[in-house]
N, C-alpha and C positions, 0 to 999 in steps of 0.2 A: 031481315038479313042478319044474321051472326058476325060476331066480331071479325074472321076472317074476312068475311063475304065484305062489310065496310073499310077492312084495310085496305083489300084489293081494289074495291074502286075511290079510294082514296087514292091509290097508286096511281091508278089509269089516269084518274084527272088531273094528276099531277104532271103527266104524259105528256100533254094537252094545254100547260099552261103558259105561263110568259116564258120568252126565249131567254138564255145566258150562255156563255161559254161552258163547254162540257170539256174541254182538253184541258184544264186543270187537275181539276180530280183524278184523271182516267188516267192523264199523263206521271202525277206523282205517284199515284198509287204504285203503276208498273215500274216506276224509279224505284219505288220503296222493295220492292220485290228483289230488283235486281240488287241496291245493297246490302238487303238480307243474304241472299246468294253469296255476293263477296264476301261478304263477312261470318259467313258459315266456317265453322270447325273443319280442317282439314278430314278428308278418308282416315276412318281409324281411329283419331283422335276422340276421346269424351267429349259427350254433350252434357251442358249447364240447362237450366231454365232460364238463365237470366235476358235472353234476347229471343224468347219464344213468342212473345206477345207484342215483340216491335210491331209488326207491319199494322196491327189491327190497332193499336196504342196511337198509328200514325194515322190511320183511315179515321178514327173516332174523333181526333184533336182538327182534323181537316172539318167535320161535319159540324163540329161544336163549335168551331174558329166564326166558318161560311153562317150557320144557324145563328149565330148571336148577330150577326148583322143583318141579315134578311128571316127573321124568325116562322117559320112556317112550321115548325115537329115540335113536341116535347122534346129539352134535352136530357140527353142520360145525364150528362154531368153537372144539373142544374146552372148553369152559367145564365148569369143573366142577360137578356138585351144588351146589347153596348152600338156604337153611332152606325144606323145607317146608312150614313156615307161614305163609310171605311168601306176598301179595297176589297172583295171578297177573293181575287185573285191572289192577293199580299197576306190575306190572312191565312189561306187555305197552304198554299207555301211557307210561310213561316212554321206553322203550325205540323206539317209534315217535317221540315228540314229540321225541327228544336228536336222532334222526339228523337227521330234517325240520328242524330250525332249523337244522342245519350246514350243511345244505344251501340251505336259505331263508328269511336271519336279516330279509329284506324283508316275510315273511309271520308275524313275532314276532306280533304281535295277535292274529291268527284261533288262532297256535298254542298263545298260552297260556292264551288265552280258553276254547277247546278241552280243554288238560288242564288246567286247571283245575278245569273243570265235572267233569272227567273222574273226577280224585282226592278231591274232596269227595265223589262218591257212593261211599265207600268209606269206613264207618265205625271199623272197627277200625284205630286208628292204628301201633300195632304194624305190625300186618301190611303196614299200607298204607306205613310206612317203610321196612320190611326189603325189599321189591317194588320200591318206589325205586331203591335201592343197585341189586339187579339188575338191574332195566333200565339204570341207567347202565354198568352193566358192560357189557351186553349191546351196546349202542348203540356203546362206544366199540369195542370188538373189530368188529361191524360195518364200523364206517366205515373201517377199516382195511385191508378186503379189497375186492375186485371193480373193482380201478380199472385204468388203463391197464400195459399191458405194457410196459415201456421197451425192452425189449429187441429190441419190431417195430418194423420202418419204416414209417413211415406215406406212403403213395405217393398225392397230387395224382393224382384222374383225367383220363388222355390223350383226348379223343377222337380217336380213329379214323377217317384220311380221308387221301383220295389227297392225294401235295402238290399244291398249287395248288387244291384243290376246297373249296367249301364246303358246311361239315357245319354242323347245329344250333350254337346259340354257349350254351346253358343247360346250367350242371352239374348233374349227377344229385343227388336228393339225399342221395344217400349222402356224407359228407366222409370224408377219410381216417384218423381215428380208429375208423372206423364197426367195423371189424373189429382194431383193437388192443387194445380188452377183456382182460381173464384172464377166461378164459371158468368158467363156475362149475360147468359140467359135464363140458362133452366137455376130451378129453387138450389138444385145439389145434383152432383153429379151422377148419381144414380137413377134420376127423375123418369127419365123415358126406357130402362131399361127392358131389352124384351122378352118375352117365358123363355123357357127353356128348349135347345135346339129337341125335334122329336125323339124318342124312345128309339133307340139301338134295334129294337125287336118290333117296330111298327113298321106300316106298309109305305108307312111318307117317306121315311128313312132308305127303306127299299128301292125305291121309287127315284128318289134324288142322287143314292150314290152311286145305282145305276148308270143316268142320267151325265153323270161327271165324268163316269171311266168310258163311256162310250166316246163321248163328245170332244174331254178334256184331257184324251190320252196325245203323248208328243206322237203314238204313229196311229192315230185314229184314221181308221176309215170311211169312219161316216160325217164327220165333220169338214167341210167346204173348203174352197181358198178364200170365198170371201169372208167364212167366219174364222178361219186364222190370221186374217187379216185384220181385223174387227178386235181377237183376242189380245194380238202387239200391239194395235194403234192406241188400245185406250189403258195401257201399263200407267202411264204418265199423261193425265190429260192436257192442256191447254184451252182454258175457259176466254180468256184475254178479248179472242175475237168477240165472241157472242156479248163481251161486255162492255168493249170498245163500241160495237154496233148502237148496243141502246143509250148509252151515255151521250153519242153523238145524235142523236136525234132529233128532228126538230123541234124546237120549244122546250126543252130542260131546264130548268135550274139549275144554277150551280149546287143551291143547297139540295135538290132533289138526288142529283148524282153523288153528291155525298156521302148521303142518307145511305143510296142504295149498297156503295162501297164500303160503308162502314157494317152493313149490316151483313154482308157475303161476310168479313172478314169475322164477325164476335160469332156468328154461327156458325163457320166452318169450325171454331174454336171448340165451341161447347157441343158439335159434332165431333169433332178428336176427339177428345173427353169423354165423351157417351160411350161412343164405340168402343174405347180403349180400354174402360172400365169393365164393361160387359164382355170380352173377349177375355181379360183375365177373368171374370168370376166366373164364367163356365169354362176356362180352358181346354176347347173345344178340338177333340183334333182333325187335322186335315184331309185332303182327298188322299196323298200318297201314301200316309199312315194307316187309313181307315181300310183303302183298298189294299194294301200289301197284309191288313190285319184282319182281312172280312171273315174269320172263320173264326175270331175270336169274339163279335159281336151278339151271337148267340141268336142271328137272325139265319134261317136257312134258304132265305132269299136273297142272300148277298155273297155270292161265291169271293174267294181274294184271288190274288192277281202280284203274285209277288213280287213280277219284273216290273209292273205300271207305273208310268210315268207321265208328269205332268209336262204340258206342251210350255207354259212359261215357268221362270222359276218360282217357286214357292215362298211368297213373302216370310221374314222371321219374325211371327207373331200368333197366339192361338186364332182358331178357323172363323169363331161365332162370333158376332155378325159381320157382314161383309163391308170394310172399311168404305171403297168403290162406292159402295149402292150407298151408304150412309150421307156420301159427300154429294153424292148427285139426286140426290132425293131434296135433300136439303137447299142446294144451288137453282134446282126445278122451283121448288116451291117456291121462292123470294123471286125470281128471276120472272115468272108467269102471273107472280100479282102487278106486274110491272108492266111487259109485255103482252097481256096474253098467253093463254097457251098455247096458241101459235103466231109465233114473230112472222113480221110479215116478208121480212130477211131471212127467216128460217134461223133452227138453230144454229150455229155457226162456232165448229171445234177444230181447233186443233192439237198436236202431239205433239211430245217430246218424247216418247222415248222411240218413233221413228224416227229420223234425221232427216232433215229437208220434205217432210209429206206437206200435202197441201190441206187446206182446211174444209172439212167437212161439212155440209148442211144437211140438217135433219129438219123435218116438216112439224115437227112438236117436240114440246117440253117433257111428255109423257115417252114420245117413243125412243129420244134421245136416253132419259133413266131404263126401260128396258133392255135400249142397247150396250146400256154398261154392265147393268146387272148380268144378262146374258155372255157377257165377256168374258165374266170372273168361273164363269163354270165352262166355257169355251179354251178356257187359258186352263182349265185343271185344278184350280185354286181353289173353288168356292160350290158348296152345293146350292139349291133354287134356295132353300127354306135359309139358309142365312142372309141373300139377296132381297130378300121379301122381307127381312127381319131389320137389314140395313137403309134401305129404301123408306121404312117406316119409321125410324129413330131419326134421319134426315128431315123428312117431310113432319115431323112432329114438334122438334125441336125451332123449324123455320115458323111455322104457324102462331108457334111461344112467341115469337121474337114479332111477328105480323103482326102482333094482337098487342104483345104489352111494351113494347117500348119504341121509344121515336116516333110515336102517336103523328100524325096528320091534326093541328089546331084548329080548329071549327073557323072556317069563312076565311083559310088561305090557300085554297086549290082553285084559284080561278084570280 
């Protein structure tokens, strides 16, 4: 069995093992989301790096808090053991609540309001002090990791355009920090980069942007209602259910739900990262570009189409690889060493950028990524071959993360 094949049933058995409380974790995590939310930069307004790393700075300080008292993984942040009778509830609270006011001392009220509630339902005082002390340990070694690299140059995006011509005057929104992270997984951030999107003049190329203008046009007529439907609902996903689901589970750990929390959060990370890097290095252009430009491609199987337009709006960012498919490649793979590849709950999505929809179940972890991917070329955004490109930087960068870090300790899954 390969490394993966032993993480994943390291996962499962951890499944499977002695019961804890799962609404700790699951519950601050989603607290931690929503006071990243409040504490987001107004519409408009420039973005920093400096609170880009909260939530995941908070998931990790939770797992490090929970693991040093119930030791079952490798920790990232080397912490040692500390008393096993300490609070795993009080530490894993503390330990979310210390990073989150570092990072958003605007949002003090909701936060102490919050653990407050948090630590009085925790009556053994003992315990619930010794839990303290370690979440502040946990919290402070936290914050101390995942910030910017000094060492990268952070390079203002050029655009690209003949002199004297006029290009677009709106920057992408990726800023130039976007990819100077210390990445929490991969060696550097170029690691999983993928070849190059096909040749202008090849038949793939043919083939897929075909494939876009048919399917991805706003008045297409061969595309469904259910797959315009399909192309809105998953703009803004909502993973929360499907995560809710397995944390609540019978027989969890605390430290297990952690684990798992902390690890969606550094790989969704060093998934930005990837993606963000390789989309500037090929600055790849879009469907509405590409098709309103198909006569200057040099391909004689790609007629243009000057009026086409895409069915959703067109993200501001280059086309290669597909952001979508990267995230959900990635959330697949960590989600189904845990699971299985098919929860026995079904997948279980839902939306934001529908209003009030209900949540989705899909019957695997597999067809759920297809159905994204297929979304991004359904919405007009995205052709197959960057889908396929994003899918694989997800799924590669998660399998990193399965194999080398937060190891499963020999003779504690049972």
């Amino acid at each position: 069995m390969n490394k993966l094949g032993k993480a994943a049933a390291a996962a499962a058995l951890a499944f499977t093992s002695a019961p804890a409380s799962a609404d700790t974790i699951c519950e601050w995590y989603d607290f931690s989301l929503a006071i990243a939310a409040a504490g987001a930069p107004a519409p408009g307004m420039p973005r920093t790096p400096d609170h880009d790393r909260a939530t995941t700075q908070a998931t990790l300080a939770m797992f490090e808090a929970v693991n040093a008292i119930d030791r079952r993984y490798q920790s990232y942040l080397n912490l040692p053991v500390r008393d096993s009778r300490a609070s795993q509830d009080a530490a894993a609270v503390t330990a979310a609540y210390r990073v989150l006011l570092e990072h958003y001392p605007a949002q003090r009220t909701a936060l102490d309001d919050s653990y407050t509630l948090a630590m009085n339902g925790i009556p053994d005082e003992a315990a619930r002090e010794a839990g303290r002390a370690i979440g502040e340990e946990a919290a402070r070694a936290a914050l101390g990791v995942g910030g910017i690299d000094p060492q990268v140059t952070q390079t203002p995006y050029r655009p690209r355009a003949q002199p004297g011509v006029w290009t677009a005057t709106q920057l992408p929104v990726y800023e130039p920090f976007a990819t100077a992270f210390r990445p929490w997984i991969l060696p550097r951030v170029d690691a999983v980069r993928p070849s190059p999107p096909p040749a202008l003049t090849s038949e793939r190329w043919a083939r897929d942007l075909d494939e876009v203008r048919r399917l991805g046009g706003r008045s297409s007529s061969e595309r469904t209602a259910q797959q315009s439907l399909m192309a809105r609902y998953r703009i803004t996903p909502n993973m929360m259910p499907s995560i809710r689901n397995t944390l609540d589970a019978p027989n969890r750990r605390l430290v297990d739900n952690a684990r798992l929390v902390a690890l969606v959060s550094m790989v969704a990370d060093d998934i930005g990262m990837a993606t963000a890097e390789a989309k500037l290095h090929y600055n790849f252009w879009r469907p509405i570009t590409a098709i309103r430009n198909a006569d200057s491609d040099g391909n004689d199987a790609t007629p243009p189409d000057p009026n086409w337009e895409p069915l959703i709006n067109t993200p501001n960012h280059p086309e290669y690889p597909c952001a979508h498919c990267s995230y959900a490649g990635g959330f697949a793979e960590l989600m189904a060493a845990v699971t299985g590849p098919r929860p026995a709950a079904g997948v279980r999505v839902a939306s934001r950028s529908i209003p009030n929809s209900a949540v989705q179940v899909m019957p695997s972890w597999d067809d759920w990524v297809r159905e994204v991917s297929f979304s991004r070329t359904l919405g007009g955004v995205h052709y197959r071959f960057s889908n396929e490109a994003g899918e694989q930087i997800g799924r590669e960068v998660a399998r990193m993360a399965l194999r080398n870090v937060m190891q499963p300790l020999p003779g504690t899954s049972d």
